[in-house]
N, C-alpha and C positions, 0 to 999 in steps of 0.2 A: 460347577457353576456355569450357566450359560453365559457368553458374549452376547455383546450386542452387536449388528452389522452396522459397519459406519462406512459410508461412501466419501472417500478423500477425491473430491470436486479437482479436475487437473485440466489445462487448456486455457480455452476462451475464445476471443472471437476476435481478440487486438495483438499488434505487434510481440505483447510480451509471454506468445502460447510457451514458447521454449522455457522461458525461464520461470513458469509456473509449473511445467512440468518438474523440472529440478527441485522446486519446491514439494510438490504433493507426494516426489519419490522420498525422499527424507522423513515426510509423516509415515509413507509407508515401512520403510525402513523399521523406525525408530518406536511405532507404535505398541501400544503394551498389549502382545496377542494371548495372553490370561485375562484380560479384562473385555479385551474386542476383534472382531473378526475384519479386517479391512476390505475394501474392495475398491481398485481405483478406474475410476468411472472419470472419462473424456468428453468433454463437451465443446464438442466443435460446432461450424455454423450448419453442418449437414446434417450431424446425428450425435446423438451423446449415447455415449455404450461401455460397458464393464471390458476391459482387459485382463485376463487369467494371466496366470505365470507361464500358459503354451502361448502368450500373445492371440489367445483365440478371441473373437469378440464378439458381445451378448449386448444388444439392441435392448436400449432402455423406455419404458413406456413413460412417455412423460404425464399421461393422464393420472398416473397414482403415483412416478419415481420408483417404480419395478423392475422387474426382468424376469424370467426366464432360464433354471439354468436346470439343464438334464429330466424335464418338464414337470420342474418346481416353481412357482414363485417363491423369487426373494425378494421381501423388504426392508426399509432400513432404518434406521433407531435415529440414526442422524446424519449430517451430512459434513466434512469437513473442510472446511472453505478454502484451497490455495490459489483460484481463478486470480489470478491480476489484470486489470483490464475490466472492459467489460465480458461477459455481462456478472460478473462476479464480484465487482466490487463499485459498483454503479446503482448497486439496489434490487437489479435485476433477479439473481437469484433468490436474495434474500427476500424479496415480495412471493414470490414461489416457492418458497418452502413454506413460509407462514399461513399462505393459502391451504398450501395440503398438513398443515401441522404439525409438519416433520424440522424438528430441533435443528439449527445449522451454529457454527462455532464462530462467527463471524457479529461482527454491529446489524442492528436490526436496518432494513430497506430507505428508511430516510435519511440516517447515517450516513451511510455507504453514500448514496446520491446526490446528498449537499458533499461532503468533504471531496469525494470523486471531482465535484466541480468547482477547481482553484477558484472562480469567480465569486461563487456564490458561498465559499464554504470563508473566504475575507470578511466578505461585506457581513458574513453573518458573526464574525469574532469581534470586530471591529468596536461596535456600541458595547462588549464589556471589556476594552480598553486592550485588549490584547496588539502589539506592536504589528506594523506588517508596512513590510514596502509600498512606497507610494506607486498606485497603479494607471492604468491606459487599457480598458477593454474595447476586441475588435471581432467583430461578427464578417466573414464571409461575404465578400457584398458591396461591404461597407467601404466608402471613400477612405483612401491612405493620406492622411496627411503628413509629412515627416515632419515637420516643422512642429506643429503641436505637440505629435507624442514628446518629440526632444521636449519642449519647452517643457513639459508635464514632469518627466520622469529622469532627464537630463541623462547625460553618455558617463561610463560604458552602462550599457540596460539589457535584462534579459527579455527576449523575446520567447515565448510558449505557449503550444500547443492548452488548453484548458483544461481539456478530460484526456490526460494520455499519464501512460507513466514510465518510469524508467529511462526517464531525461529525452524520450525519442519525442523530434519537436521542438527541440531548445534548442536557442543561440544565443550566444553572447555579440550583444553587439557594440563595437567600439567606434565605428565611426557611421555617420549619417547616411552614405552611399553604400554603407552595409546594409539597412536595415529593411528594406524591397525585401532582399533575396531570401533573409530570417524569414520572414513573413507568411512569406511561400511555402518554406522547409517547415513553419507549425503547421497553415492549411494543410499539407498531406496528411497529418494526423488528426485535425477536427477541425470544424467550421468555425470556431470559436478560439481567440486567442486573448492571453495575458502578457501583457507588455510591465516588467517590474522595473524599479527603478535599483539599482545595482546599492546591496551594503556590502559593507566593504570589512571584514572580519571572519575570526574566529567560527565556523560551521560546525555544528556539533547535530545528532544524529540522539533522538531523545525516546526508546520505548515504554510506553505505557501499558500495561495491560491488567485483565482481573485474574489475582491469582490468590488462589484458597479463600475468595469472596471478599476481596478486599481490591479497592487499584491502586498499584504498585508501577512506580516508577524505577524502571532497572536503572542500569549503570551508563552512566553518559558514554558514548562511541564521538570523538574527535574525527573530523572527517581533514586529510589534508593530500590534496591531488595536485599530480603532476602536472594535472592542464589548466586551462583556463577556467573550469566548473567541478562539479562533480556531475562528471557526462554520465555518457551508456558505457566507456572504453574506462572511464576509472572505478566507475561502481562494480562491471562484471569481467574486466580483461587485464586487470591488478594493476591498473595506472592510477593508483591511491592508497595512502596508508590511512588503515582505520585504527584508530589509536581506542582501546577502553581499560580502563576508565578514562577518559576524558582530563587534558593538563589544563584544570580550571582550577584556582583559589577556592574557599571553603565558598565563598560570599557569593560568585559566579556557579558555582555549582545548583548550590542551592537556591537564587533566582529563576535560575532553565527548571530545576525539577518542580520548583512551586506553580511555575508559568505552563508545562506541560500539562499536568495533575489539574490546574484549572482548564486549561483547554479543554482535555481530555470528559472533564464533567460538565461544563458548560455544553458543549455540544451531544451530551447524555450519550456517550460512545458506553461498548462492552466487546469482549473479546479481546485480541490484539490491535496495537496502534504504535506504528513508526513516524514521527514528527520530525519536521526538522527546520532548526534556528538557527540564523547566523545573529552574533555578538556586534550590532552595529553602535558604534560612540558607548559601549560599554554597558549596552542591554540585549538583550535580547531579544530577536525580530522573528516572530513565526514565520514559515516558507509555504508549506504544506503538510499533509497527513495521509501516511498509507495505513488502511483499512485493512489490505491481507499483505502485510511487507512479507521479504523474500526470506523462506524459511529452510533453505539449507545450508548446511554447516556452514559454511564459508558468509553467510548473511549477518548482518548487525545484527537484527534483534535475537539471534540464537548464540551471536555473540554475547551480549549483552545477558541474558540468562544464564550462559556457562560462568561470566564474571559474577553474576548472583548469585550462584552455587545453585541453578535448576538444571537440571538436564534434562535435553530433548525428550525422553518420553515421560518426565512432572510435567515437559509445560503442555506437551499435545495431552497430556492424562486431563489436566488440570482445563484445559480450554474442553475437551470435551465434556466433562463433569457440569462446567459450567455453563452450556447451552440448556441443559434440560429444565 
């Protein structure tokens, strides 16, 4: 039986290339090679190019998404999405593949580019009653007031970067003559910031995804960190225990997964989706939505699978099946 060639998509073009790499290594790993040929293909801001197992590098032609190799064209069946950042989970890609009609594993382009941006992906859950922190947006530019934001969103309050991920950008802020210096530390990462107003509860870590043409909400991951948030140093340098299933009552349980599973359709997502709620005054508060969350072993949502009884190569089998 032939394979098909499938390009596991690694890098990006933001802070979090590393830890997409770790991601896209794991599909390669774990990928089912009776069924498909992998090939992982870098896409950096200079050049995006195939890596061989000699590390040798084959220049990708972005006019068709080709190559070159021992002077063959190869092309590809599909593309597997691990970019975190942009331009991989901003839309970017995924407008680009659709253009050339080549199948990618990931939510289609408007997707990715509302939920990518905390602002706009609120305001758009908002009117179907979905909970979310009371906010304060601020554009680059734009006059500081402290005084308002407090009065808006009241202390301690998260300050964030808008379109970033992997916590880089965030501060907690607890006192007023903190909140300048936050301000600054989101600017480095986009022009555009979200100012939340702090719930104070139970953080729970919620994957959605389509699996054998159905979406299925896996098994809740309890998020409970040694620091003040669930930073960048608790999510990827173990200053956090991620507990799954999740120490919810039947009642709390089942609230998160109803309220995910509506999110999850309301914003007419497909492929994989990591969400995460925190439990404010005894409901649960949307936060945000990762589009290609972190998919190596040590990651929730491959957590969260292995507590489903999927293992890594059902669920990259099953996401690729499911793009065609």
């Amino acid at each position: 039986m032939n394979t098909k060639n499938i390009a596991i998509l690694i890098g990006g073009y933001s802070s979090e290339f590393d830890i997409s790499v770790n991601s896209g290594n794991v599909v390669y790993k774990y990928i089912d090679r009776k069924l498909y040929t992998p090939y992982r293909v870098y896409i950096t801001e200079e050049e995006w190019y195939f890596l061989n197992e000699n590390e040798e590098k084959f220049i990708i032609d972005k006019k068709d998404f080709s190559l070159f190799i021992d002077n063959e064209k190869v092309f590809f069946d599909a593309a597997f999405n691990t970019v975190h950042g942009t331009p991989g989970e901003d839309g970017l890609l995924q407008a680009y593949f659709e253009l050339l009609k080549i199948p990618q594993t990931s939510c289609d382009f408007y997707q990715a580019a509302l939920t990518f941006n905390k602002r706009d992906c609120i305001s758009a859950l908002k009117p179907y009653g979905i909970p979310c922190a009371t906010n304060y947006f601020l554009n680059k530019g734009d006059q500081i007031n402290v005084e308002e934001i407090i009065d808006t969103v009241g202390l301690p309050c998260f300050v964030k970067a808008n379109k970033s991920g992997s916590s880089y950008g965030v501060s907690k802020v607890k006192l007023a003559t903190e909140m300048l210096s936050a301000i600054e530390v989101a600017y480095k990462e986009d022009d555009e910031i979200i100012i939340e107003s702090f719930l104070d509860g139970t953080e729970v870590s919620v994957g959605v995804i389509q699996f054998e043409g159905k979406d299925t909400v896996l098994p809740i991951t309890e998020i409970v960190t040694e620091n003040d948030f669930f930073d960048y140093e608790a999510k990827y340098l173990g200053q956090s225990e991620e507990i799954t299933p999740a120490r919810l009552n039947a009642t709390d349980t089942k609230k998160v997964q109803d309220l995910a599973l509506k999110v999850y359709q309301v914003l007419k997502m497909k492929g994989f989706s990591r969400s995460e709620y925190i439990f404010h005054n005894g409901e649960p508060h949307f936060v945000e939505m990762n589009t290609n969350p972190g998919l190596s072993e040590a990651s929730i949502l491959p957590q969260q699978a292995n507590n489903a009884g999927i293992s890594l190569t059902s669920l990259f089998t099953n996401a690729i099946k499911a793009c065609f």
